[in-house]
C-alpha positions as CSV (number, residue, x, y, z in Angstrom):
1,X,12.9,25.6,-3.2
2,X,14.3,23.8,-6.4
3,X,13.7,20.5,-7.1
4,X,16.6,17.6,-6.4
5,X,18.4,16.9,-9.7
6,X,17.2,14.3,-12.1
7,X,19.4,11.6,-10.8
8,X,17.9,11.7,-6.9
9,X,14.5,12.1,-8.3
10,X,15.2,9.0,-10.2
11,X,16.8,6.9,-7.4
12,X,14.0,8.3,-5.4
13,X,11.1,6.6,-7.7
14,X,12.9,3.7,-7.9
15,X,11.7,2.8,-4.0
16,X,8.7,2.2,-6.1
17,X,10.0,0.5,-8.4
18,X,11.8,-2.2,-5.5
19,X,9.0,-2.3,-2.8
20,X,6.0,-2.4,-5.2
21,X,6.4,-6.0,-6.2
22,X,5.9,-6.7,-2.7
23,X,2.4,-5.1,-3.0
24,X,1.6,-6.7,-5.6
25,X,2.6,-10.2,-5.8
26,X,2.8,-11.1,-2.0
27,X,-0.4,-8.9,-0.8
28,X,-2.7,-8.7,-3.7
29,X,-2.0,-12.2,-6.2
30,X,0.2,-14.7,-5.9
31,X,0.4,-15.2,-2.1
32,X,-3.5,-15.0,-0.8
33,X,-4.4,-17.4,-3.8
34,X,-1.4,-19.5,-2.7
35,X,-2.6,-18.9,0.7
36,X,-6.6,-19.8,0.0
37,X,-5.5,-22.7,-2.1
38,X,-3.4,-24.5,0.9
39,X,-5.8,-23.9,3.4
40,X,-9.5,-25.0,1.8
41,X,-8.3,-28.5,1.6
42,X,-10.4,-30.7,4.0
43,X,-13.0,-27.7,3.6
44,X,-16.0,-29.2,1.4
45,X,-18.5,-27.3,3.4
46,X,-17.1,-24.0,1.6
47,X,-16.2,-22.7,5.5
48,X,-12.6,-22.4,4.6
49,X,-11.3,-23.1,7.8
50,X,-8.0,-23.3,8.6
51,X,-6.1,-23.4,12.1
52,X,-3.7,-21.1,13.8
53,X,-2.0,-21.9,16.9
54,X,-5.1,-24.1,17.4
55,X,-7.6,-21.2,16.9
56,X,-9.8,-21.7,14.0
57,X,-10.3,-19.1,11.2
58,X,-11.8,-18.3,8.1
59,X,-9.0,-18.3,5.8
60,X,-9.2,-14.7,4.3
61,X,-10.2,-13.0,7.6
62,X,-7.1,-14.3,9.5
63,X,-5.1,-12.4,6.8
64,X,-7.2,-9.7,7.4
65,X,-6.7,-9.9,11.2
66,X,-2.6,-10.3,10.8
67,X,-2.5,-7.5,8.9
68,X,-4.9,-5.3,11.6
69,X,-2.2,-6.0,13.9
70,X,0.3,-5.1,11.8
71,X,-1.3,-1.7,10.9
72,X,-1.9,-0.7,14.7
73,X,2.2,-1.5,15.2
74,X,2.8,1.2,12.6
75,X,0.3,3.3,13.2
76,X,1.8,3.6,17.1
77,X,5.3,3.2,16.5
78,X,5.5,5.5,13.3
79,X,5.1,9.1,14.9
80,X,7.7,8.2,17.2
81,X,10.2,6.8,14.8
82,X,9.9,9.9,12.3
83,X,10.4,12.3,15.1
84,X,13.3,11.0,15.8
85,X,14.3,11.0,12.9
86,X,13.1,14.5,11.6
87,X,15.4,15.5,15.3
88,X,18.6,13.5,14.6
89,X,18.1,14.3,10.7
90,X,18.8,10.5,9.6
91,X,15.5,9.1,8.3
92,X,16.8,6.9,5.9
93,X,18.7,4.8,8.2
94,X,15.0,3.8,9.2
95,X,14.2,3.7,5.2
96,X,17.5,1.4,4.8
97,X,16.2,-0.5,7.9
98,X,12.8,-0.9,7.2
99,X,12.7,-2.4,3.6
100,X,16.0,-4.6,5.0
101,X,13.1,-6.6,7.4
102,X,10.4,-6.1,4.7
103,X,12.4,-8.1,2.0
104,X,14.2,-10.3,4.5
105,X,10.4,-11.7,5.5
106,X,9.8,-12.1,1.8
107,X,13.0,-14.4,1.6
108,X,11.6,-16.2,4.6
109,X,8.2,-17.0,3.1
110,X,10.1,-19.8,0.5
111,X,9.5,-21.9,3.6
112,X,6.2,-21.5,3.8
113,X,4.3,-24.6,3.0
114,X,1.3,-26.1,3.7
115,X,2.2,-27.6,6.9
116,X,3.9,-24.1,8.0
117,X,0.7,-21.5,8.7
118,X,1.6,-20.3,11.6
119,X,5.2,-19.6,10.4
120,X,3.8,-18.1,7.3
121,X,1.6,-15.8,8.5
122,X,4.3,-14.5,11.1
123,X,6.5,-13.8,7.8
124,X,3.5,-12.3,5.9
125,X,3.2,-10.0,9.2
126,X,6.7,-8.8,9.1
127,X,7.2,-8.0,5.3
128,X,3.8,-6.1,5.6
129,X,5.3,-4.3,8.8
130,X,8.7,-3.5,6.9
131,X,6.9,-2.6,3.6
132,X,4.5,-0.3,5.4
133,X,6.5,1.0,8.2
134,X,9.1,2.1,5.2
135,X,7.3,3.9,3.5
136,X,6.3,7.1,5.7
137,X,9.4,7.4,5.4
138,X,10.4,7.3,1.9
139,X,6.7,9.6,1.7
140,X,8.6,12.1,3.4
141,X,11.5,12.9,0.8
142,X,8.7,14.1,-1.8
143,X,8.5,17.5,0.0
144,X,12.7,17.2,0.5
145,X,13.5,16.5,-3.1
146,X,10.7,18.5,-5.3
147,X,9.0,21.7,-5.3
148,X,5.5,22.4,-4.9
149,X,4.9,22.7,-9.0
150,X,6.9,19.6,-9.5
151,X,5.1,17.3,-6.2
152,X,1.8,15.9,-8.4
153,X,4.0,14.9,-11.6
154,X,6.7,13.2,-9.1
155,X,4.5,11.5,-6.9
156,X,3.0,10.2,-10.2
157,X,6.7,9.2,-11.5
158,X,7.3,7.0,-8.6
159,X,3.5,5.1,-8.9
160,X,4.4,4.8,-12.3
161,X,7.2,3.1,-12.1
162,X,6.1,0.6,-9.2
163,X,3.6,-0.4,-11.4
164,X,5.9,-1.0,-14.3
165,X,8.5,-3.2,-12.1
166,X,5.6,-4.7,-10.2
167,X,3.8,-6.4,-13.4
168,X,7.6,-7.6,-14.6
169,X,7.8,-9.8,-11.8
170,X,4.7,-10.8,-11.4
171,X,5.0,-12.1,-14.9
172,X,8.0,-13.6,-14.3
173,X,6.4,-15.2,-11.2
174,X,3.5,-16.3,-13.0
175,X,5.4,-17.9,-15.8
176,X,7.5,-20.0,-13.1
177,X,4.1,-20.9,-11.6
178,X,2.5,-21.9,-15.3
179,X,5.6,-23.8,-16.1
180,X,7.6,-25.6,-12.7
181,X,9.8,-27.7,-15.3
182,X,12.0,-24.5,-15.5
183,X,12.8,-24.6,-11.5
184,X,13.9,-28.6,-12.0
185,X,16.1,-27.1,-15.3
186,X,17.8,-24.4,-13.3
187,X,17.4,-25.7,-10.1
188,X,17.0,-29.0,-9.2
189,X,13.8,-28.8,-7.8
190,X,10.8,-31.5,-8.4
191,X,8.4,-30.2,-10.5
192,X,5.7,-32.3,-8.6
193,X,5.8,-30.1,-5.9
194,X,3.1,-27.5,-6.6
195,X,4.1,-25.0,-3.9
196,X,7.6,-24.3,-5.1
197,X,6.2,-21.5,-8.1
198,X,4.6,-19.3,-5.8
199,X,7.1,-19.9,-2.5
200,X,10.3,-19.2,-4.9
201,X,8.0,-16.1,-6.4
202,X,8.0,-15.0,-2.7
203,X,12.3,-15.5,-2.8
204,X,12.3,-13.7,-5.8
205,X,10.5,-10.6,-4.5
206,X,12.6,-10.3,-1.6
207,X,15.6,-10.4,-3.9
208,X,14.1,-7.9,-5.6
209,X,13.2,-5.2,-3.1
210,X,16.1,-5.6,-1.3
211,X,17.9,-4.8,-4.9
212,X,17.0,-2.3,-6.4
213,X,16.4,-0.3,-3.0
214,X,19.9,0.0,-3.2
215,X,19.6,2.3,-5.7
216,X,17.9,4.8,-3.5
217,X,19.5,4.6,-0.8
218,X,22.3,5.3,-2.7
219,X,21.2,8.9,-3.9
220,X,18.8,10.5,-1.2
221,X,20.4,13.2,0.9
222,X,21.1,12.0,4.9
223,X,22.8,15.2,7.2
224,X,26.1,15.0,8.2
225,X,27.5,12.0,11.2
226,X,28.2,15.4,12.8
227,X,24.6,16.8,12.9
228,X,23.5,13.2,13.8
229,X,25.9,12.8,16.2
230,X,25.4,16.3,18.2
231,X,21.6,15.4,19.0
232,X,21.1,13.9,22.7
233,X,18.4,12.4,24.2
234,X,16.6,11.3,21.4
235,X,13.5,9.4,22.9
236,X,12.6,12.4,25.0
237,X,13.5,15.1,22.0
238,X,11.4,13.0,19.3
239,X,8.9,13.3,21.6
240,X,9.0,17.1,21.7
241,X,9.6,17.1,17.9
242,X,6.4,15.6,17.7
243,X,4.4,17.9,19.9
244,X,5.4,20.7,18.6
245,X,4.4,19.6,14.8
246,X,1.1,18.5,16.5
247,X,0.5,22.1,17.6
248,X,1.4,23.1,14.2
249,X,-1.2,20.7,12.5
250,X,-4.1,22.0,15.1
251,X,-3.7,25.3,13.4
252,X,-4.0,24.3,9.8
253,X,-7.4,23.9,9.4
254,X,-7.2,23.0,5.8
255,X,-4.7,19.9,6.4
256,X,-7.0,19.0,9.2
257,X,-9.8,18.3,7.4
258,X,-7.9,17.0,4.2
259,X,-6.7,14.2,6.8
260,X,-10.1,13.5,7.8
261,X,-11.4,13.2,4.1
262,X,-8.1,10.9,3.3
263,X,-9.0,9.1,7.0
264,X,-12.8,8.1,5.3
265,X,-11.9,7.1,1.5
266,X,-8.8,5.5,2.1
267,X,-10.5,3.2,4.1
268,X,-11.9,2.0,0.9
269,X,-9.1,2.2,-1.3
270,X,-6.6,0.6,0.8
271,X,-8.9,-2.5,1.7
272,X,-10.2,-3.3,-1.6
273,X,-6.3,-3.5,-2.7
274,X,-5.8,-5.9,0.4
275,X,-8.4,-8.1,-0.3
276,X,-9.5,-8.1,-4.3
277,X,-7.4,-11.1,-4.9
278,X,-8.7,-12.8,-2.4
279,X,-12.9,-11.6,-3.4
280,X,-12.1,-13.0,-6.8
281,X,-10.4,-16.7,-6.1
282,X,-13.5,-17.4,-3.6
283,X,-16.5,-15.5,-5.5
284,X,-15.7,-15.8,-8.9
285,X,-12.5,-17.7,-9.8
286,X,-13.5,-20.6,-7.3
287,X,-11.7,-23.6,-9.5
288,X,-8.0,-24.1,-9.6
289,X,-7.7,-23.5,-13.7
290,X,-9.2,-20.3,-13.5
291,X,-6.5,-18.7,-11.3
292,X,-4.2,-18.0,-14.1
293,X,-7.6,-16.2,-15.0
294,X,-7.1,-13.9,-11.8
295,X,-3.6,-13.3,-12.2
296,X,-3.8,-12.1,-15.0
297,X,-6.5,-9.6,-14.2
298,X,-4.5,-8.6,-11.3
299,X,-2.0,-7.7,-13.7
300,X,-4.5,-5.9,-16.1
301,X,-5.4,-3.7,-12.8
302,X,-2.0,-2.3,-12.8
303,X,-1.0,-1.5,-16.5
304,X,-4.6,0.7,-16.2
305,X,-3.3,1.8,-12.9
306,X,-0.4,3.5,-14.5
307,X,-2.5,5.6,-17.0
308,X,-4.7,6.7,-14.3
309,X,-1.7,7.7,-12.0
310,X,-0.4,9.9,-14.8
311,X,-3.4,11.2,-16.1
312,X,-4.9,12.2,-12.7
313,X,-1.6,14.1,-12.4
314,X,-2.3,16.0,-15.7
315,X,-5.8,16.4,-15.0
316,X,-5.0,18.3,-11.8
317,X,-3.6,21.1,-13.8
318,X,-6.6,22.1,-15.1
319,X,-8.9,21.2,-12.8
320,X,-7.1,21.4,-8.7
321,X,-6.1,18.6,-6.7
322,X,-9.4,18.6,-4.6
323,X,-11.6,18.0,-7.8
324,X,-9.4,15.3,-8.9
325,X,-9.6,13.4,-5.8
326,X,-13.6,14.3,-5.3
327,X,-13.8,12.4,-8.8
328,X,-11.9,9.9,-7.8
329,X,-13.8,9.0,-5.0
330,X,-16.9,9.3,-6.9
331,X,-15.8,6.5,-9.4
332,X,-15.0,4.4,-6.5
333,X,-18.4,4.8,-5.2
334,X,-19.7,3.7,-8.0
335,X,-16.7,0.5,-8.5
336,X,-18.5,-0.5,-4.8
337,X,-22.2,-0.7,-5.6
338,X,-21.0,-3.0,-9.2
339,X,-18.6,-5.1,-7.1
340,X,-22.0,-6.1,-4.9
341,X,-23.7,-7.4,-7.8
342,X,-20.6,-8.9,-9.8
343,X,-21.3,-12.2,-10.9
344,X,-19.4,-13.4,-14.1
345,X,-15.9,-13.1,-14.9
346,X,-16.4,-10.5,-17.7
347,X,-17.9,-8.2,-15.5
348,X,-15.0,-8.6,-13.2
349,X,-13.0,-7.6,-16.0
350,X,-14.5,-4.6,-16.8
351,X,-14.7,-3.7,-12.7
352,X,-10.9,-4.5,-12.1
353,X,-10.3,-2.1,-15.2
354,X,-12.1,0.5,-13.3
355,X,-10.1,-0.1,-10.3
356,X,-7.1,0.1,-11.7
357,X,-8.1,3.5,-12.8
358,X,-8.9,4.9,-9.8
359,X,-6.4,3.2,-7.7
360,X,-2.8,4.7,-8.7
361,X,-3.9,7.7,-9.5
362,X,-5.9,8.4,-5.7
363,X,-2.9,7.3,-4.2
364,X,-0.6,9.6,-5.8
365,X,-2.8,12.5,-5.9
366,X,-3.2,12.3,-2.1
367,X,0.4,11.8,-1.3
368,X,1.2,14.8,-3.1
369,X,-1.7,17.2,-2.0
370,X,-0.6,16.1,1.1
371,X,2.9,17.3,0.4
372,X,1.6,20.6,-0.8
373,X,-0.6,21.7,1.9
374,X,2.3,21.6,4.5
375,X,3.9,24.6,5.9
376,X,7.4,24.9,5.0
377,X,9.6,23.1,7.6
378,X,12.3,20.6,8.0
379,X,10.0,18.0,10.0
380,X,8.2,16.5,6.8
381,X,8.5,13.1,8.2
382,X,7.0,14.2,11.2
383,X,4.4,15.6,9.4
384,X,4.0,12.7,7.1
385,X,3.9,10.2,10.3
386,X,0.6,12.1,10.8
387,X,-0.5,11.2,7.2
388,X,0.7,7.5,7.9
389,X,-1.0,7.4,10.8
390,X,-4.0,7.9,9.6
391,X,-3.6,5.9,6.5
392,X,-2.2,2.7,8.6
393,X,-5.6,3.3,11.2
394,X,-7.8,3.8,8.2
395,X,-6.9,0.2,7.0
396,X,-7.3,-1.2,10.7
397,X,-10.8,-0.3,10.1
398,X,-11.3,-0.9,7.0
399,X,-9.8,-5.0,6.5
400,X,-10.9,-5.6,10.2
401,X,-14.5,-4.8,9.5
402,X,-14.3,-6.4,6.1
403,X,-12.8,-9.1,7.7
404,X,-15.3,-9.5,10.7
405,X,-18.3,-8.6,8.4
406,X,-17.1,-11.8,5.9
407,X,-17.1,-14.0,9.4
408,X,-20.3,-12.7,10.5
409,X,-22.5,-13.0,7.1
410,X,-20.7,-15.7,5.4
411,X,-20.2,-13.7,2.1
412,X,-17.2,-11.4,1.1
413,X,-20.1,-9.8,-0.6
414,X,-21.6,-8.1,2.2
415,X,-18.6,-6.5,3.7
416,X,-18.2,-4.5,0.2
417,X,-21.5,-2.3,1.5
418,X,-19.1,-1.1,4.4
419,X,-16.9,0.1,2.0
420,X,-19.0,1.7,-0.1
421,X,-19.9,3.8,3.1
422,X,-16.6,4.4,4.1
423,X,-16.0,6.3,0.4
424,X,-19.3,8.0,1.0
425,X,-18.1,9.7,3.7
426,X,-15.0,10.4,2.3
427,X,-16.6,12.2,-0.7
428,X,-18.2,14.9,2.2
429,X,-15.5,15.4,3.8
430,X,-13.6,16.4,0.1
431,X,-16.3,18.5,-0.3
432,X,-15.6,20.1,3.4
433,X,-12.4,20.3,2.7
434,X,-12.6,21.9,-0.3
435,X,-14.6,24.7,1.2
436,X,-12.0,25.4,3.8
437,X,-9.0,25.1,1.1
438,X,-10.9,27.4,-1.4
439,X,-11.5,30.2,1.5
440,X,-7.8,30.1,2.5
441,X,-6.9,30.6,-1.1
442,X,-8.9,33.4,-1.5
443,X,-7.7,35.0,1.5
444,X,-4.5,35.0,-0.1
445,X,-5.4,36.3,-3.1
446,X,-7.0,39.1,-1.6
């Protein structure tokens, strides 16, 4: 195939571009330090306690827990969904769909205050659902829109450029939090009130992905209302879509064990982005003037993550996917065992650099191996619900038992040496796959 021309490829990228500043801002800074800040009050015993539906919690693990939930909802409902879709050919209706509840949530979290939780956290639940449930979706177009040669350097475009967008609103969001006088100027608000920077950060972000979506929704291919139209009985059918691409992937033993490898390191990845903001206001950003401190290493995390999305990309042309990502997950191995003994905010630094290294450029090299290992078809979102699947259970696992671990022991600290098992697995199993991916390759050489 040829790839899509320059303007879909574009208006496909920009997806990153619109839902990353949900990733960023409300799941990894400004909303779980806004979050642990409004719920340690009345906590001097350093439990951080807080109550929902008059269950108590520790604050960080019933974030952990909401978003468990939310991962098991999409890991379930997802291979139905893109069935459907891959049978009645219209998967960006659920794209359009998805980010619509994703951003509306985001818009819905300006009313989150202090005396809210439970309503907050229900919001936080659904955004994470939309955001989440969108994107095997929007995964799915990669194969669609680019060919094989072209996958790694697009997969890298559109990481890119969420972290570019991402970090401009974040900024923009940390400025209004630094500086509250310029909501009374434009707004009206009160200034005293020191929730209104990070809940009219959460409005902004809303306003934002549901924005500049538009611009992809705009340009990605959807079939004809008469091919959508002619399908009938699409419950049952998605159904059968999804068996039969199940018997496809039983077969393939090289994608088989790529998704176990992805199954055991993302684990890792995935949960250290969930929860790093949260590990740095409690064990080494503790006092209120240092969070400017943390945001701004947040930030740091994703300028570096651009450099090692696109030079992972390049890399892989000299070296193979599989020996990029085996790296990869070497360096996070090694990001695990100095998070455990992190003490001083330099050090933090230095790690978060690291992170932000590893972390763009894992997540596009995977998406886009992914893409290139699958047989050629017209069911890629079927295919990729398998990939989501896996990716959406993986992080069940991973925050829950970070999560439980933190309740158990007391210390964030402990649950990192669960993770650093979880990526040690995950470096086998690239090894195992890469035995079964070079053997196929010579087969077909010879």
């Amino acid at each position: 195939m040829q790839t899509a021309p320059k303007k879909v490829i574009n208006g496909w990228a920009m997806y990153d571009w619109a839902n990353s500043a949900y990733n960023l801002v409300i799941t990894s800074t400004i909303f779980p330090a806004y979050f642990v800040a409004i719920t340690s009050s009345g906590n001097g015993n350093g439990q951080h306690k807080v109550s929902f539906f008059g269950r108590e919690f520790v604050n960080t693990a019933l974030m952990d827990y909401a978003l468990s939930v939310v991962f098991l909802l999409v890991a379930f409902s997802s291979p139905i969904l893109s069935s459907i879709a891959d049978y009645r050919r219209n998967k960006k209706v659920y794209l359009r769909w998805f980010s619509f509840m994703g951003s509306a949530s985001c818009l819905g979290l300006f009313f989150f205050t202090p005396e809210r939780i439970e309503l907050g956290i229900i919001f936080f639940s659904i955004a994470a659902l939309g955001y989440w449930a969108s994107l095997v979706f929007y995964n799915s177009y990669l194969p669609d829109i680019a060919a094989p040669e072209d996958q790694d350097r697009i997969s890298a475009k559109g990481f890119a450029l969420g972290y570019v967008g991402s970090v401009l609103l974040q900024i923009i969001c940390f400025i209004l939090i630094l500086y509250p006088g310029i909501l009374e100027t434009l707004f009206g608000f009160d200034p005293k009130d020191k929730t209104l920077g990070p809940r009219f950060s959460f409005l902004l972000v809303g306003i934002w992905w549901f924005g500049f979506a538009q611009f992809t929704l705009r340009v990605l291919p959807l079939s004809s209302k008469a091919e959508r139209k002619s399908k009938k009985h699409v419950l049952v059918n998605g159904f059968h879509e999804l068996q039969l691409v199940w018997k496809q992937l039983k077969q393939m033993a090289v994608l088989k064990r790529f998704l176990l490898s992805f199954f055991l390191y993302n684990m890792g990845v995935q949960t250290v982005m969930l929860v790093a903001a949260g590990f740095g206001k409690k064990e080494i950003f503790p006092n209120p003037e240092d969070e400017p401190k943390l945001l701004v290493t947040i930030i740091l995390i994703q300028l570096v993550a651009i450099i090692g999305a696109i030079g992972l990309s390049r890399l892989s042309k000299k070296i193979g996917n599989m020996w990029v990502l085996i790296i990869a997950v070497s360096i996070w191995i090694l990001v695990c065992i100095a998070g455990y003994y992190v003490q001083t905010q330099t050090q933090f630094y230095i790690l978060a650099a690291c992170v932000g290294l590893v972390m763009g450029g894992i997540q596009s090299m995977s998406r886009s191996t992914y893409s290139k290992l699958l047989p050629p078809t017209q069911d890629t979102t079927s295919f990729f619900s398998f990939y989501d699947v896996t990716e959406k259970i993986a992080i069940v696992i991973g925050i829950f038992t970070f999560g439980y671990l933190e309740e158990l022991t007391g210390s964030m600290r402990n649950s990192i040496i669960a993770l650093g098992i979880f990526f040690v697995l995950g470096l086998i199993a690239l090894f195992y796959t890469k035995k079964a991916y070079d053997k196929a390759h010579a087969t077909i050489h010879n």
